[in-house]
KOLLOGU-62847 format. One record per residue (C-alpha): residue number from 1; chain; x, y, z. Coordinates in nm, 3 decimals. Layout:
ATOM pos unit      c1      c2      c3
ATOM NUM    A       X       Y       Z
...
//
This chain:
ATOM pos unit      c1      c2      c3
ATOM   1    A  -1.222  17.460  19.363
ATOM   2    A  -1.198  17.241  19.073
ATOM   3    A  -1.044  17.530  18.824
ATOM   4    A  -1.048  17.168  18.519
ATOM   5    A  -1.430  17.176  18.515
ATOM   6    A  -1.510  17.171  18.137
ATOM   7    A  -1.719  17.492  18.037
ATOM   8    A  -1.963  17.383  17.788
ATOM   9    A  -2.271  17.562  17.603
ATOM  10    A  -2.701  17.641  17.618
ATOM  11    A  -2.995  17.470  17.771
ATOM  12    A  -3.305  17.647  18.021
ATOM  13    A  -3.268  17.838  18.294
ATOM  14    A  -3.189  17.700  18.682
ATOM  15    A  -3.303  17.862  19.009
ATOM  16    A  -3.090  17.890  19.331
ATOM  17    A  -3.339  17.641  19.525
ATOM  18    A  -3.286  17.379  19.203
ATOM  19    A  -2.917  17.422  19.237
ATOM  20    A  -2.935  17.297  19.595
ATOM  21    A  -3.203  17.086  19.557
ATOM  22    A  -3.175  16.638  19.524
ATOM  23    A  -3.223  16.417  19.757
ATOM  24    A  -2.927  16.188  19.976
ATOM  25    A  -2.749  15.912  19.778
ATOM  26    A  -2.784  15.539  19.805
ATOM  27    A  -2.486  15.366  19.935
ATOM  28    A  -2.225  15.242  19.705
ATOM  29    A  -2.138  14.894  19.671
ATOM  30    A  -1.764  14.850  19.696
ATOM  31    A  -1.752  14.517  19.533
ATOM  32    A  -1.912  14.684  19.217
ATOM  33    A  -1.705  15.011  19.150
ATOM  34    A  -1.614  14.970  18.833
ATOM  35    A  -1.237  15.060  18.840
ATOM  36    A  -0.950  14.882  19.090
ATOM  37    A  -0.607  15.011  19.149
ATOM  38    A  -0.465  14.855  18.849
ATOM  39    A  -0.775  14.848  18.622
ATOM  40    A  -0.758  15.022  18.295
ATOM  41    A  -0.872  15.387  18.272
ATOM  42    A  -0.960  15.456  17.922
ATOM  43    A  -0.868  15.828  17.745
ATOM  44    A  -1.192  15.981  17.700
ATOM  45    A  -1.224  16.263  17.378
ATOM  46    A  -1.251  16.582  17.511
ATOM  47    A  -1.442  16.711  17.203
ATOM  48    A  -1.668  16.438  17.189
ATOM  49    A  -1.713  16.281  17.474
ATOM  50    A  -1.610  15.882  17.324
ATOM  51    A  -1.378  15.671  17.477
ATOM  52    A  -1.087  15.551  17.322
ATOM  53    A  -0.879  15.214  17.327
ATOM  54    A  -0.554  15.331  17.466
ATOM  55    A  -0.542  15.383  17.836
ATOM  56    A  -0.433  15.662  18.044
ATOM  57    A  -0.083  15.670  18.169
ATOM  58    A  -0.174  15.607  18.572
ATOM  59    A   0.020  15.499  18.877
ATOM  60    A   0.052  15.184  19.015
ATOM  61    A  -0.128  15.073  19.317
ATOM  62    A   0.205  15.126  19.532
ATOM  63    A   0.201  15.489  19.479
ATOM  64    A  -0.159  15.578  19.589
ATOM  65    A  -0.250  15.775  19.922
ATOM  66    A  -0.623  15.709  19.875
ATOM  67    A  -0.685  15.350  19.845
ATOM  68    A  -0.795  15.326  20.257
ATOM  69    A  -1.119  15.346  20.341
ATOM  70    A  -1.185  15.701  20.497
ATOM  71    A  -1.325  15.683  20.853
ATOM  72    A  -1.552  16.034  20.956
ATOM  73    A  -1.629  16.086  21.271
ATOM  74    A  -1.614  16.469  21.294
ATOM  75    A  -1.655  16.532  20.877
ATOM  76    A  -1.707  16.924  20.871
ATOM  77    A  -1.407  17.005  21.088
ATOM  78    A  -1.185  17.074  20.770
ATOM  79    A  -0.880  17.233  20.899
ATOM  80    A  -0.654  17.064  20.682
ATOM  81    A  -0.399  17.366  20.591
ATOM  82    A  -0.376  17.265  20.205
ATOM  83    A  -0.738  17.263  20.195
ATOM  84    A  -0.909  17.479  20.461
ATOM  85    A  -1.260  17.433  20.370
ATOM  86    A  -1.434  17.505  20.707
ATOM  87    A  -1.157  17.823  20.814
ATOM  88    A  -1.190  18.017  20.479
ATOM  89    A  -1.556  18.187  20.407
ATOM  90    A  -1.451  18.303  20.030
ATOM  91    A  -1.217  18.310  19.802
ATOM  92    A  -1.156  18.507  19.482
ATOM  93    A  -0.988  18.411  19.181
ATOM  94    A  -0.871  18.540  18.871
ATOM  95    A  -0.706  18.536  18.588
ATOM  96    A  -0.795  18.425  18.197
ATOM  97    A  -0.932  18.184  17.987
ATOM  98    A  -0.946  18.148  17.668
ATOM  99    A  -0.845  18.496  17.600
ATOM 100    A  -1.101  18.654  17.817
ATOM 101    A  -1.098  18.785  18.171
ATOM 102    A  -1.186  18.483  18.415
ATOM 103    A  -1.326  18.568  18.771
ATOM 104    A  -1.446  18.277  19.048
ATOM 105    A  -1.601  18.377  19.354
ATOM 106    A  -1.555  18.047  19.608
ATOM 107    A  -1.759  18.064  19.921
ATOM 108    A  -1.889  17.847  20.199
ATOM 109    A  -2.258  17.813  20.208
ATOM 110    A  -2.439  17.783  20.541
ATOM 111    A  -2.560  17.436  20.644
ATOM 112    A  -2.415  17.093  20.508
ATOM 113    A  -2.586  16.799  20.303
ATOM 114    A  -2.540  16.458  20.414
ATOM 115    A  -2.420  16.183  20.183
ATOM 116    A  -2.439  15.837  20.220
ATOM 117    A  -2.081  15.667  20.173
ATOM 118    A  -2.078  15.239  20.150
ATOM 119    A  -2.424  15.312  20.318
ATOM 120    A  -2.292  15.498  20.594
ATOM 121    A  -2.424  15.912  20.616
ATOM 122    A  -2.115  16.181  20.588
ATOM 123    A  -2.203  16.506  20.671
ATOM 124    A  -2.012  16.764  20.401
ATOM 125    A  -1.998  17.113  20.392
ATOM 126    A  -2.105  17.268  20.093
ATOM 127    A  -1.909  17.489  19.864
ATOM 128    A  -2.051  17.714  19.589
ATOM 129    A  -1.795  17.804  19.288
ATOM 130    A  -1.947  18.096  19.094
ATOM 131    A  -1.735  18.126  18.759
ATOM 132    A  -1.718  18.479  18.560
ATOM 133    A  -1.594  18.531  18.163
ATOM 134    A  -1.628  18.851  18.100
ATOM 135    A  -1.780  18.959  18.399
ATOM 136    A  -2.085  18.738  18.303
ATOM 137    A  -2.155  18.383  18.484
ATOM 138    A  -2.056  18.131  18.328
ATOM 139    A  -2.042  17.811  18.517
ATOM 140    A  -2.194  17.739  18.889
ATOM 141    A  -2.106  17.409  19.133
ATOM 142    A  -2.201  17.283  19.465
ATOM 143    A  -1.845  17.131  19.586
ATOM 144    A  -1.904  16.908  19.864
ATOM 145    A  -1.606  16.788  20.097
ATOM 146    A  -1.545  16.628  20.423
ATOM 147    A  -1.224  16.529  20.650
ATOM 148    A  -1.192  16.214  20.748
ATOM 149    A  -1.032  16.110  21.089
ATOM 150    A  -0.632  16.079  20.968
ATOM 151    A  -0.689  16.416  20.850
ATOM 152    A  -0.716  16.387  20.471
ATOM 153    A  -0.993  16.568  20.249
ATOM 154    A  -1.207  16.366  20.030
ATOM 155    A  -1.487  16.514  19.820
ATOM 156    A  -1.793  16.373  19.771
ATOM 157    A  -1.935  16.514  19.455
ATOM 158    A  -2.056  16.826  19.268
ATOM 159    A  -2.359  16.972  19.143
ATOM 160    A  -2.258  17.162  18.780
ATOM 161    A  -2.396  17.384  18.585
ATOM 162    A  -2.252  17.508  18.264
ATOM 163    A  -2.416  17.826  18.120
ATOM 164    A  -2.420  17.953  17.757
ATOM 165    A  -2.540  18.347  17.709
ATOM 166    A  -2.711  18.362  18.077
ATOM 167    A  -2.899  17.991  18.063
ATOM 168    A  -2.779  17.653  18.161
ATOM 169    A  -2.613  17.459  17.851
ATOM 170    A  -2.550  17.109  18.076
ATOM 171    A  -2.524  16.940  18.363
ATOM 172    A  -2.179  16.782  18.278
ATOM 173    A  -1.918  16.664  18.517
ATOM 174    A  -2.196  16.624  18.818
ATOM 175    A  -2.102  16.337  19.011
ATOM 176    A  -2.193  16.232  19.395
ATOM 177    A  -2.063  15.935  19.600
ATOM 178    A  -2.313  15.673  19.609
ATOM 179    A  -2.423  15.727  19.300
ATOM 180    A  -2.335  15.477  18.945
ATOM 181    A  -2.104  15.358  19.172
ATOM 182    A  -1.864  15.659  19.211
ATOM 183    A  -1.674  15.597  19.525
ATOM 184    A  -1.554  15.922  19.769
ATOM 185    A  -1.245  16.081  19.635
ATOM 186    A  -0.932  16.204  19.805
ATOM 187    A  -0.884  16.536  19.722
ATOM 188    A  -0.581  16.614  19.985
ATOM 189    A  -0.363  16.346  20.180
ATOM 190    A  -0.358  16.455  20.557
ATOM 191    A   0.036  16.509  20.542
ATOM 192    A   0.117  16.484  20.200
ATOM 193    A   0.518  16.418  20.073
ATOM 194    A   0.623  16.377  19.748
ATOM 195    A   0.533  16.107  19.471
ATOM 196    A   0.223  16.098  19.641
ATOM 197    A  -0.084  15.960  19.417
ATOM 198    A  -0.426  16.053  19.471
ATOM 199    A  -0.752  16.093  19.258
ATOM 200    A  -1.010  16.381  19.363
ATOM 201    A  -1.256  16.226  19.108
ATOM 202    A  -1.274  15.879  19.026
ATOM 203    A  -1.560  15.771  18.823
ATOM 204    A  -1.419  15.672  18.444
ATOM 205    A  -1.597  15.795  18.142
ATOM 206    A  -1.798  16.053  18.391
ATOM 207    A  -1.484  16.253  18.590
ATOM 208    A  -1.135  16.143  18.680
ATOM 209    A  -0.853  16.317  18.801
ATOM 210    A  -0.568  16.161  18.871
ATOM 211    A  -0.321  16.350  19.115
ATOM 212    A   0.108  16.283  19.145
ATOM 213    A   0.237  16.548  19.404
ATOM 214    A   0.562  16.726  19.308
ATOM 215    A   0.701  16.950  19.560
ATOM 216    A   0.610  17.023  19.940
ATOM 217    A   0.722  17.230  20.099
ATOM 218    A   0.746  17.490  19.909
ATOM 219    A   0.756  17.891  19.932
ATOM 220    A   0.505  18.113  19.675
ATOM 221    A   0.438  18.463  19.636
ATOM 222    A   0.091  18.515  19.835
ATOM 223    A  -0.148  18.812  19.803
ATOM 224    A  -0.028  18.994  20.073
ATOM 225    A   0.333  18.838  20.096
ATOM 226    A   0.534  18.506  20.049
ATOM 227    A   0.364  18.218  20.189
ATOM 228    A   0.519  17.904  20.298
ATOM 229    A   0.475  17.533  20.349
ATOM 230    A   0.291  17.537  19.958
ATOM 231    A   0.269  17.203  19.744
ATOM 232    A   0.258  17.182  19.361
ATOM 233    A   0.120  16.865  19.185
ATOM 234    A   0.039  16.778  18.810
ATOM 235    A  -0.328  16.695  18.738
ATOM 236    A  -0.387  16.380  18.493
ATOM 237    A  -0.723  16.407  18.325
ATOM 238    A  -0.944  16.189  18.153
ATOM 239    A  -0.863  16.294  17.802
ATOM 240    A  -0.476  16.220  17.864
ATOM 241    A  -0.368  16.625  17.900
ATOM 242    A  -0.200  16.731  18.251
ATOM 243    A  -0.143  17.040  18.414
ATOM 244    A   0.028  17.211  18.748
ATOM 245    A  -0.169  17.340  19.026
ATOM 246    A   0.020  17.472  19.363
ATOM 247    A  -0.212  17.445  19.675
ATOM 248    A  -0.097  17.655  20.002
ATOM 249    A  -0.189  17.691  20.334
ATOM 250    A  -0.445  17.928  20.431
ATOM 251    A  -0.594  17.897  20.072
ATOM 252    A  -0.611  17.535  19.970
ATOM 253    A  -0.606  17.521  19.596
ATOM 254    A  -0.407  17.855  19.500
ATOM 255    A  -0.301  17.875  19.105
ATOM 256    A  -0.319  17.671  18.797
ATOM 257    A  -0.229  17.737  18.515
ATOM 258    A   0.062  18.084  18.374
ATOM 259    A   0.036  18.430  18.327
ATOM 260    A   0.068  18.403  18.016
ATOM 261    A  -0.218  18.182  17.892
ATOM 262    A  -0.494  18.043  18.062
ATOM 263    A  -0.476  18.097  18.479
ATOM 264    A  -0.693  18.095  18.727
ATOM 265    A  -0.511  18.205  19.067
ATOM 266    A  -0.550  18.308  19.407
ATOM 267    A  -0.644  18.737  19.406
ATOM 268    A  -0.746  18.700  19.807
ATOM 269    A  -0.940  18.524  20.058
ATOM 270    A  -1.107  18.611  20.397
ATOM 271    A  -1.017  18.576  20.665
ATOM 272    A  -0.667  18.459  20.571
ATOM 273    A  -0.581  18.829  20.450
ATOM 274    A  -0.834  19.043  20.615
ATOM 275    A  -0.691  19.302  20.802
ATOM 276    A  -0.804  19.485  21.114
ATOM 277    A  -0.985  19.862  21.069
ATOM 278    A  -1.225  20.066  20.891
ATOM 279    A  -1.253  20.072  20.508
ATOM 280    A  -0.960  20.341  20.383
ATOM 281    A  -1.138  20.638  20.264
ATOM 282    A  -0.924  20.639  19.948
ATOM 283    A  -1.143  20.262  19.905
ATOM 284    A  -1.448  20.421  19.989
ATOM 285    A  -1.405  20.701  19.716
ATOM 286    A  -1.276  20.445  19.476
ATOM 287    A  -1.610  20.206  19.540
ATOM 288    A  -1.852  20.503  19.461
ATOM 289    A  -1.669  20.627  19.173
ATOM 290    A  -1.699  20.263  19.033
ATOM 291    A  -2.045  20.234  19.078
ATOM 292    A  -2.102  20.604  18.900
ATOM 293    A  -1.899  20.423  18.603
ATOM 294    A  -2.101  20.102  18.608
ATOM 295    A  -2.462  20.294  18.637
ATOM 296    A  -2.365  20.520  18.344
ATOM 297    A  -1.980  20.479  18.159
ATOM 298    A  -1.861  20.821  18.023
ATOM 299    A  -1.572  21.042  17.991
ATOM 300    A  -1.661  21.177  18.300
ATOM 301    A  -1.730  20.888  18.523
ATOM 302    A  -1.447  20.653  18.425
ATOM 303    A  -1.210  20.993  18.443
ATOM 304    A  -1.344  20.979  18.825
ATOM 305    A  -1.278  20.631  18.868
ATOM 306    A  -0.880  20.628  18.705
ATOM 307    A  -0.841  20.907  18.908
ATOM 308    A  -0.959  20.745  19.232
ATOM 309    A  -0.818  20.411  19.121
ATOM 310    A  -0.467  20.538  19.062
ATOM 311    A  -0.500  20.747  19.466
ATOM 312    A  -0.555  20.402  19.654
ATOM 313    A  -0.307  20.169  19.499
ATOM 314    A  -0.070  20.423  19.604
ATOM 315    A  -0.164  20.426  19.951
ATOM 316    A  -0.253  20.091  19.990
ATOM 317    A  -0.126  19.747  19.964
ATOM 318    A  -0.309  19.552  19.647
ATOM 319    A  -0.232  19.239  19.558
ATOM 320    A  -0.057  19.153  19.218
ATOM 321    A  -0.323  18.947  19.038
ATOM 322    A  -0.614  19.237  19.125
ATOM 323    A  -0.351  19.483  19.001
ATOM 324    A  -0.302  19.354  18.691
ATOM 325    A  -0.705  19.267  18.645
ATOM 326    A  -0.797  19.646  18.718
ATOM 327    A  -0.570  19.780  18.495
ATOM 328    A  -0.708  19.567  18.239
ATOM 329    A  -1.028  19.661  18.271
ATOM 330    A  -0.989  20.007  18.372
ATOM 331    A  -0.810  20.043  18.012
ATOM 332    A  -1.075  19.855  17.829
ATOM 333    A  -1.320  20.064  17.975
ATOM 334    A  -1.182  20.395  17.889
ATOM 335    A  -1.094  20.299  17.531
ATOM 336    A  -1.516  20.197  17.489
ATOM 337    A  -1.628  20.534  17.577
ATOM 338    A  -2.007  20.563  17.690
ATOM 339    A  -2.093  20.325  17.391
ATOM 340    A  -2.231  19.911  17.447
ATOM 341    A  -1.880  19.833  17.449
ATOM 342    A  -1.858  20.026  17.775
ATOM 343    A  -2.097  19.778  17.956
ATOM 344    A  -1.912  19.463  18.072
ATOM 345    A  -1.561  19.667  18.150
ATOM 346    A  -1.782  19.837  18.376
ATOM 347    A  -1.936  19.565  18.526
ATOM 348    A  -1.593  19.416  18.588
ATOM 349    A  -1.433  19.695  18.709
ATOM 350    A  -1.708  19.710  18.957
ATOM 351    A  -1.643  19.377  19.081
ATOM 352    A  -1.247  19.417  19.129
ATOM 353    A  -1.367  19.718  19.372
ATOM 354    A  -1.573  19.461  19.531
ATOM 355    A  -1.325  19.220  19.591
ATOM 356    A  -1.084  19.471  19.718
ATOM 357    A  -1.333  19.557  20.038
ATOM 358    A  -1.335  19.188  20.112
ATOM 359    A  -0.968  19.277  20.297
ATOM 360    A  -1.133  19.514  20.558
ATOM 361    A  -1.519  19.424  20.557
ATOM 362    A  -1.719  19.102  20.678
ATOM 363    A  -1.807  18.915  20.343
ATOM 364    A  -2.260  18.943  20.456
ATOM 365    A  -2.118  19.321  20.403
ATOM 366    A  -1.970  19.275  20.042
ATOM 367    A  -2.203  19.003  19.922
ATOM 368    A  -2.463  19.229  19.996
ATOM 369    A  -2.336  19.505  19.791
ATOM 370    A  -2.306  19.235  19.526
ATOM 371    A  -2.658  19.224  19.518
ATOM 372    A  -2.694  19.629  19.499
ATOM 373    A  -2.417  19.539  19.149
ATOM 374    A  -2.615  19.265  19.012
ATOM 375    A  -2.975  19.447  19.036
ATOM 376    A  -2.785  19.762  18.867
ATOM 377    A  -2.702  19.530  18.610
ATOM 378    A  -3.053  19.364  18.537
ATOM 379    A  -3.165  19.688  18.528
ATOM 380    A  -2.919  19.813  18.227
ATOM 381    A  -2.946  19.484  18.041
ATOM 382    A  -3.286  19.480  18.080
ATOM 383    A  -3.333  19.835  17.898
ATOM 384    A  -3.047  19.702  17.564
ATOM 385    A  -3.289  19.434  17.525
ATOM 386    A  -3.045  19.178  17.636
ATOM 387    A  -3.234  18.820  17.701
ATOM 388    A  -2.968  18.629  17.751
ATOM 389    A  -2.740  18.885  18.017
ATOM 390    A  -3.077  18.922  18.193
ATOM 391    A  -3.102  18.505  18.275
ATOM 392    A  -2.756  18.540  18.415
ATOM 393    A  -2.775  18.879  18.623
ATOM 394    A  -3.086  18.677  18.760
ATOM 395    A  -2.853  18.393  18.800
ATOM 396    A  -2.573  18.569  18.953
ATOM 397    A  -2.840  18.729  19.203
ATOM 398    A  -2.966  18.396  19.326
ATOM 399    A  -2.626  18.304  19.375
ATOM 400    A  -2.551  18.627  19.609
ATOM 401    A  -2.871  18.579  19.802
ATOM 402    A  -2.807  18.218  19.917
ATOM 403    A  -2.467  18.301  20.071
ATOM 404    A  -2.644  18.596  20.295
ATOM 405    A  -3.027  18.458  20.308
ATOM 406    A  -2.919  18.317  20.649
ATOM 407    A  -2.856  18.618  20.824
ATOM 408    A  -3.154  18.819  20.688
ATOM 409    A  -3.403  18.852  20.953
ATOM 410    A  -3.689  18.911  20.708
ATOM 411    A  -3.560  18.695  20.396
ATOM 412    A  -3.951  18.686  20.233
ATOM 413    A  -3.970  18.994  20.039
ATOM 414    A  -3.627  18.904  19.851
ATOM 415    A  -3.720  18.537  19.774
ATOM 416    A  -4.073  18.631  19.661
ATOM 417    A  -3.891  18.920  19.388
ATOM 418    A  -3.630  18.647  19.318
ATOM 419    A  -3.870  18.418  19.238
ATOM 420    A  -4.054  18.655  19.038
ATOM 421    A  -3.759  18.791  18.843
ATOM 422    A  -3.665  18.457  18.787
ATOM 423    A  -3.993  18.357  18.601
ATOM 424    A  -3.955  18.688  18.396
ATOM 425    A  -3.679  18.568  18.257
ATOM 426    A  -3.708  18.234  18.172
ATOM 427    A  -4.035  18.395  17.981
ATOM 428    A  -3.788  18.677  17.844
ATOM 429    A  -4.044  18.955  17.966
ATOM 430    A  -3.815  19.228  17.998
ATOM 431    A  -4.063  19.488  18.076
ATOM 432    A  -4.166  19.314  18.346
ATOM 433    A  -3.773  19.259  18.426
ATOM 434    A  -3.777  19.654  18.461
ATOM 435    A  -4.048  19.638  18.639
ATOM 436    A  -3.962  19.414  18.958
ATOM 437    A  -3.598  19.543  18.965
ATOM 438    A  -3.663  19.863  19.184
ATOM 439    A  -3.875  19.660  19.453
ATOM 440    A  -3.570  19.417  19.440
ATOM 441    A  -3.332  19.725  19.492
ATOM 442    A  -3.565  19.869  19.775
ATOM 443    A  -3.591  19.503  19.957
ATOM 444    A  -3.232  19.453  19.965
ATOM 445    A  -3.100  19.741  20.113
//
């Protein structure tokens, strides 16, 4: 996860194939990437995008981890414990931004996509990071990474998409190895110690990231318990502003930023806290009183769901950061009533009750149910007229499908009503939106 991604605004719609899609890199010519160790790295404007004269404040040669040339003979094994990107099939993460509730869902897609590195194919596993304000989508990546023999992560580029009211704004921040030059980036030293310097993106003027570990060592408060064996490092970016992240084992990249302002943090990740044993029954009542609430918000139904809400965290363990979140919504959606305002709390209280099954159920299981959420959704912003909500449910819907296509025996009837739903709303034909949504509902259960 790369929580510094820069969320910018609109531009046309994207389908799941197109955010996969493009073709292998080039090699990169070492002799011509464009920055050395010691070679000036010029502050960028955040706002507008210009480069400055002064130069950003970065470490000498001496202090960088990443300046050997990664060797990959087994490149998808990625057992690194600060960044366990082949052990850990999702992640969730929450938190705020900008004043508004901030959700990611990080999982590992099926498959890998091969990039060619100083001419020489890497096989990388690919990551999708599926970012939520508001309970609506609001950015989208393909991360992809590989360990190299020593041990140490580097990442090979992103795919981005930044979204504006449900359609894509910009491509910004995409970057891939090979390409303009950009050379692979370490994004975790095999045994890192402190004063460490590293740079998971390292292509001036496009991305850079400039990396000074801090602490090892160290012990945080986990979802499920204290966790040890955690790092924390400060993140140099290319308009000269820093910030903390802590990474910890089991998780990789855990928390950045403070409760207090804007933080995106670990809520829980499978398998590292799943837990043995059928659902709880007080989590099964809570998950259908949530979806009463989302398909129609009312005194009655959100009375149901506080009710059932306030039953399981008392008999069950739930960590602190999901706590928190559901209250949040939980209030926001009783004080809306069965009005508009009642739609998004819903929506996101829906999704905290998803992310609470992930502890006892397979993730096929929950992302599947994520699809049941989603086409609920399309359905009730299709009928408030809502163009732009409709491009994203489609959005987030594509994004579901492609981390369970691969175990669908039968995976035609969904991509054909994808596809379908998909050109309805990049045409904004909501009636035919209401149309296709029940065969969608029927094909994915």
């Amino acid at each position: 996860m790369n929580s510094n991604r820069r969320i910018l605004l609109t531009g046309a719609s994207v389908t799941a194939a197109a955010l996969l899609a493009g073709a292998c890199s080039g090699a990169a010519n070492t002799a011509d990437r464009p920055t050395g160790p010691s070679a000036c790295v010029h502050v960028v404007d955040a706002a507008t995008g210009k480069k400055g004269e002064a130069c950003l404040p970065t470490a000498p040669a001496a202090d960088r981890a990443d300046l050997t040339e990664p060797r990959f003979t087994h490149p998808t094994k990625i057992t690194n414990p600060l960044h366990p990107t082949s052990e850990v099939t999702q992640t969730i993460y929450g938190g705020q931004v900008d004043g508004k509730p901030f959700r990611t869902e990080v999982s590992r897609l099926p498959g890998t996509k091969t990039i060619k590195v100083d001419g020489k194919p890497v096989e990388a596993r690919i990551i999708q990071y599926a970012a939520f304000s508001d309970g609506r989508i609001q950015e989208v990546a393909l991360d992809w990474y590989a360990q190299a023999d020593d041990g140490s992560v580097w990442y090979l580029g992103e795919d981005v998409f930044n979204y504006d009211n449900g359609v894509v704004a910009d491509t910004e921040g995409t970057w891939q190895a090979g390409r303009h030059h950009a050379p692979p980036a370490m994004i975790m030293p095999a045994a890192p110690e402190k004063g460490d310097v590293y740079r998971p993106e390292n292509l001036p003027e496009i991305v850079f990231e400039e990396v000074t570990v801090r602490a090892v060592d160290q012990t945080v408060d986990g979802p499920y318990g204290r966790i040890q064996g955690a790092m924390t490092v400060r993140e140099l970016h290319m308009d000269g502003s820093t910030e903390d992240k802590v990474f910890a084992p089991g998780y990789g990249e855990f928390s950045t930023g403070t409760k207090g302002g804007d933080l995106e943090a670990v809520s829980l990740a499978v398998p590292t806290d799943a837990k043995p044993g059928p659902l709880p029954a007080r989590l099964t009542s809570l998950d259908r009183a949530a979806v009463a609430a989302h398909e129609s918000p009312g005194a009655a139904t959100v009375r149901e769901v506080r009710a059932a809400w306030d039953t399981y965290r008392a008999s069950d363990a739930v960590p602190a950061l999901l706590e928190r979140q559901m209250e949040r919504d939980l209030a926001a959606l009783e004080k809306a009533g069965n009005g508009a305002q009642a739609v998004d709390p819903a929506l996101r209280v829906a999704q905290n009750v998803t992310d609470l099954r992930l502890r006892y159920e397979p993730v096929p299981t929950v992302d599947r149910d994520r699809l049941a959420l989603w086409t609920r959704q399309l359905t009730i912003d299709g009928k408030a007229g809502n163009e732009g909500a409709v491009a994203g449910d489609v959005t987030a819907l594509e994004l579901a499908w492609e981390r369970v296509r691969h175990e669908t025996p039968d995976a035609v009837p969904v991509d054909t009503d994808l596809k379908k739903l998909r050109a309805a709303a990049d045409a904004k034909e909501l009636a035919e939106i209401q149309r296709l949504a029940p065969e969608l509902a029927k094909d994915i259960t």
